[in-house]
One Martini backbone bead per residue (centre of mass of N, CA, C, O) as a GRO file, in nm:
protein
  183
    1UNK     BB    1   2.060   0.346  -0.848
    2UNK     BB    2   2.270   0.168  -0.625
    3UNK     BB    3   2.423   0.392  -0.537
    4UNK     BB    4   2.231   0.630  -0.476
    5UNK     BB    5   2.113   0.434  -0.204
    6UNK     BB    6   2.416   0.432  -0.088
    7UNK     BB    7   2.433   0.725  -0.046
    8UNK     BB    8   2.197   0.749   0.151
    9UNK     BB    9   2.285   0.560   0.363
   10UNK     BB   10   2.572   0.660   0.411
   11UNK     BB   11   2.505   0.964   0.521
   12UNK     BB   12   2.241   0.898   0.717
   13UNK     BB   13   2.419   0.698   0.897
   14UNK     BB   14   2.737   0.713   0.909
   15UNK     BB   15   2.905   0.585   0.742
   16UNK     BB   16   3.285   0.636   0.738
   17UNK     BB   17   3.269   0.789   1.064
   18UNK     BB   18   3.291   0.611   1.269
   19UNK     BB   19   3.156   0.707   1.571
   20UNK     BB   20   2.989   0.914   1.381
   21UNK     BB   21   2.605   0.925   1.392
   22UNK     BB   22   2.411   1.041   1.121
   23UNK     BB   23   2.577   1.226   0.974
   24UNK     BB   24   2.478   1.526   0.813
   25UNK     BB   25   2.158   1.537   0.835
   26UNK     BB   26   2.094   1.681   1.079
   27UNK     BB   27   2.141   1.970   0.943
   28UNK     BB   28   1.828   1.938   0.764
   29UNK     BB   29   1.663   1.831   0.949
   30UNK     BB   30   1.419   1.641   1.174
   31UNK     BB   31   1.199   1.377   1.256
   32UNK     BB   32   0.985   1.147   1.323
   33UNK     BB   33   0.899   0.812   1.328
   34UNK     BB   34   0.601   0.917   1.163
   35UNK     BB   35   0.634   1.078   0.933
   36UNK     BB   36   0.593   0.867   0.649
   37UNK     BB   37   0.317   0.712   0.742
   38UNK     BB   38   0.189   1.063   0.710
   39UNK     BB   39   0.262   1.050   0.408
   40UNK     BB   40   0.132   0.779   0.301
   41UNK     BB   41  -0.150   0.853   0.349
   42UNK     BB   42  -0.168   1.094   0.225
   43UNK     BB   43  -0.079   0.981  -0.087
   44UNK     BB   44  -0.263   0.726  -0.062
   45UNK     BB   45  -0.479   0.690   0.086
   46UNK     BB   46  -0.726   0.410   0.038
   47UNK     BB   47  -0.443   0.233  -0.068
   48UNK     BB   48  -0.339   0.165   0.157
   49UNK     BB   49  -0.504  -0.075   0.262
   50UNK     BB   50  -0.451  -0.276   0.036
   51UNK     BB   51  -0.155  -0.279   0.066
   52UNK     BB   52  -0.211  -0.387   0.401
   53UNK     BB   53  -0.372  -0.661   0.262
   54UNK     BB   54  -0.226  -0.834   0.104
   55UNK     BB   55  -0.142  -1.078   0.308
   56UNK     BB   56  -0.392  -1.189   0.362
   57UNK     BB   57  -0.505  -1.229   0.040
   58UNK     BB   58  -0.267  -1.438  -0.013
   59UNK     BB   59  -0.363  -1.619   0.212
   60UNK     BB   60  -0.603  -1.685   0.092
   61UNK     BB   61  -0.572  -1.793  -0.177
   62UNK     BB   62  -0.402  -2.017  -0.077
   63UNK     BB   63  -0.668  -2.131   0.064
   64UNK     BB   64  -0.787  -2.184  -0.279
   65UNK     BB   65  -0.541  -2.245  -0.501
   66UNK     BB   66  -0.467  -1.933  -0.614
   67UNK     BB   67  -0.154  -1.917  -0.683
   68UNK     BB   68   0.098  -1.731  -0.812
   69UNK     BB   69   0.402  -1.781  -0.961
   70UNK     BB   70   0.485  -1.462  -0.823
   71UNK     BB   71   0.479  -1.480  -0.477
   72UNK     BB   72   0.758  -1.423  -0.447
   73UNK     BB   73   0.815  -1.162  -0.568
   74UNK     BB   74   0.562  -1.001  -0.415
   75UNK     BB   75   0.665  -1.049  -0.131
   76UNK     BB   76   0.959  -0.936  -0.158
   77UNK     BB   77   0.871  -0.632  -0.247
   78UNK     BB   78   0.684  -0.584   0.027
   79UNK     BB   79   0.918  -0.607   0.230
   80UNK     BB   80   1.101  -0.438   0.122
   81UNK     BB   81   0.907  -0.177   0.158
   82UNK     BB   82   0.885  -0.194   0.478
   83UNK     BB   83   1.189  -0.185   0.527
   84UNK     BB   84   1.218   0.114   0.414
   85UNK     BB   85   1.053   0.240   0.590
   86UNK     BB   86   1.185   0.121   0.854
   87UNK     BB   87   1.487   0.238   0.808
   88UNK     BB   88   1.390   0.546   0.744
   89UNK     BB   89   1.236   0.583   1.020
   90UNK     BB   90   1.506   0.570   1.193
   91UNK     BB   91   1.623   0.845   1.121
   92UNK     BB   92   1.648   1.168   1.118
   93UNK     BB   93   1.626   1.263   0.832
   94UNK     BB   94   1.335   1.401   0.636
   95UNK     BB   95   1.236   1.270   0.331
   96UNK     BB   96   0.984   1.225   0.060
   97UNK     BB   97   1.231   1.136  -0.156
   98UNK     BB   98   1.305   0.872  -0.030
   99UNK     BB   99   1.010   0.706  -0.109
  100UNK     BB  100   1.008   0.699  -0.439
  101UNK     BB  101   1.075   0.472  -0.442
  102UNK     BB  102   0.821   0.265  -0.334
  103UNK     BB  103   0.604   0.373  -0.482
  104UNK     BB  104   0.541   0.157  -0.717
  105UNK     BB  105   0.494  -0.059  -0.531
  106UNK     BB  106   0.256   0.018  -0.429
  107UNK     BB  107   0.070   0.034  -0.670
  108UNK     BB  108   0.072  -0.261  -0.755
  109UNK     BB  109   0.050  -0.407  -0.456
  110UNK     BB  110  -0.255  -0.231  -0.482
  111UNK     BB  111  -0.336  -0.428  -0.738
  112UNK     BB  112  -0.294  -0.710  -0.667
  113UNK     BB  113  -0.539  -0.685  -0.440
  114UNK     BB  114  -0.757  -0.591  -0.638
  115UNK     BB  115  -0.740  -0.886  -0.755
  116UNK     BB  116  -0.749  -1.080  -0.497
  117UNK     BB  117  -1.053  -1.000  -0.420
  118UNK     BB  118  -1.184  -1.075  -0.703
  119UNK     BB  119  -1.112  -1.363  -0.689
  120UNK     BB  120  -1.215  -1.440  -0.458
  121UNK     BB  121  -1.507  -1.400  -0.478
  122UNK     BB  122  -1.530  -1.547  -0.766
  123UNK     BB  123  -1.538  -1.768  -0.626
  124UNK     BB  124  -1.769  -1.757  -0.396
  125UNK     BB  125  -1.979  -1.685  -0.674
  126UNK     BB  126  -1.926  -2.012  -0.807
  127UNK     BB  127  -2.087  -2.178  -0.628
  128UNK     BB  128  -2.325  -2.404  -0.595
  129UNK     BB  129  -2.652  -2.395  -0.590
  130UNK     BB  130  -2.737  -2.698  -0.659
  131UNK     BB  131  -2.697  -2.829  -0.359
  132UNK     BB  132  -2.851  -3.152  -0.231
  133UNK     BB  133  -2.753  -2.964   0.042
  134UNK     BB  134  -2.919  -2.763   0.245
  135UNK     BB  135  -2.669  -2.653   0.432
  136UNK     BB  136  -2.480  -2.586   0.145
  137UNK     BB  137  -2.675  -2.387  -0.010
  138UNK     BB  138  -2.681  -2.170   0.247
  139UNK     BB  139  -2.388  -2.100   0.225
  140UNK     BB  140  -2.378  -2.046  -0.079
  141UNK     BB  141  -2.537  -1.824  -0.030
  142UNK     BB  142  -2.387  -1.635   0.157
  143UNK     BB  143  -2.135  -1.629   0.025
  144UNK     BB  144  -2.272  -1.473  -0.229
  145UNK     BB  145  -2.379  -1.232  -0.079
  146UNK     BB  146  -2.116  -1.139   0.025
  147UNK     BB  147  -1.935  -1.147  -0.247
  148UNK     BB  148  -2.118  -0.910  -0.364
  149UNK     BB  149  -2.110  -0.698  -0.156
  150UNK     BB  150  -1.790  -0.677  -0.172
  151UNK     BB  151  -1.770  -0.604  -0.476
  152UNK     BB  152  -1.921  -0.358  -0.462
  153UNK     BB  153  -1.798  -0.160  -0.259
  154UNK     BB  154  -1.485  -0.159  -0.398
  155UNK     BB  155  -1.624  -0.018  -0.644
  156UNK     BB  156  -1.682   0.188  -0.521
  157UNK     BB  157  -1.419   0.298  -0.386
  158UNK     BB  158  -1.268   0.281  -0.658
  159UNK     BB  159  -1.495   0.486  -0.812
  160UNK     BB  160  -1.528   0.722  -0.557
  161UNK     BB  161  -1.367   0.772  -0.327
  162UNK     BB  162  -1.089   0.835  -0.442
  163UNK     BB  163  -1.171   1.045  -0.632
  164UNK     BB  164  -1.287   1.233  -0.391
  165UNK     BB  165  -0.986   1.253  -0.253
  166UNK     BB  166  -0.814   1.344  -0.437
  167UNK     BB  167  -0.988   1.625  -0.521
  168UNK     BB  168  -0.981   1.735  -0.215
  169UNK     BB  169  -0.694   1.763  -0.214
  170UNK     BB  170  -0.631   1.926  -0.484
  171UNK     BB  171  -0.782   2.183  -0.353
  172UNK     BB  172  -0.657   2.223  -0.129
  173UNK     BB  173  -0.375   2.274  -0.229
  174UNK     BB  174  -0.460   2.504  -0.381
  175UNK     BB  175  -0.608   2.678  -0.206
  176UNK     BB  176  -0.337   2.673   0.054
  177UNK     BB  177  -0.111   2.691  -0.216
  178UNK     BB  178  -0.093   2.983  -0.332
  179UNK     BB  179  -0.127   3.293  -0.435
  180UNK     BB  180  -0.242   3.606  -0.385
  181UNK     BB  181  -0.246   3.630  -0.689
  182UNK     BB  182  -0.451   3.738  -0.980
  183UNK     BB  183  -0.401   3.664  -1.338
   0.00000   0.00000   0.00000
């Protein structure tokens, strides 16, 4: 628990060790400060997008008055998720099992970011057609054509696109690391 992440903070910081900074993990070898970005790329291939629209998505909700009472805490784990991979960044020695604490956290977060963008169409989908005013009918027809487009899209990339990319990873990872025998 919060123990375990204490432990990670203290050995790869070097806390406790006086004027020697980096603690001993360089010795288990270092890699460059954009290591997890292009692990969490690999790993999360086009879900990570979505998880990077959270923040636009919410204020986008906000400026529809469809703010859900949760936005504090999701905001709060949004920031935490953020940090963690920004100070795990800044260290010498990385491992992708350091990332595992906040898998969880972009997956949830990349559900509501989906759950999010349908609320929005949602909305612009359910405008007046029958406005006595021909300019705000054009407009709610704009509207009404973006998001249904948009709504297509969203659902074509969730269920085309995605499985896709994770079907062609997991043949390259298969492909590319087997053993040299068939059983």
């Amino acid at each position: 628990g919060v123990w375990s992440v204490w432990n990670i903070v203290k050995y790869n910081t070097g806390i406790g060790k006086g004027e020697e900074l980096g603690g001993d993990s360089s010795l288990y070898g270092t890699e460059p400060p954009g290591f997890y970005v292009l692990n969490l790329v690999l790993n999360f291939n086009t879900m990570l997008y979505s998880f990077l629209a959270f923040p636009f998505l919410t204020f986008l909700l906000s400026m529809l008055r469809k703010v859900s009472t949760l936005l504090s805490i999701k905001l709060a784990t949004y920031t935490a998720t953020f940090g963690w991979v920004i100070f795990m960044s800044t260290l010498d020695h990385k491992e992708e099992r350091f990332m595992f604490i906040i898998y969880p956290f972009i997956c949830v977060l990349t559900a509501f970011s989906v759950d999010s963008f349908f609320t929005i169409t949602s909305h612009f989908m359910a405008k007046k057609q029958d406005d006595t005013d021909e300019v705000q009918r054009e407009i709610n027809a704009r509207y009404y054509c973006l998001a249904k487009l948009g709504k297509a899209l969203v659902i074509m990339w969730l269920y085309v696109f995605i499985p896709l990319f994770t079907i062609s990873r997991t043949y390259l990872l298969l492909d590319g690391y087997h053993a040299p025998m068939k059983v």
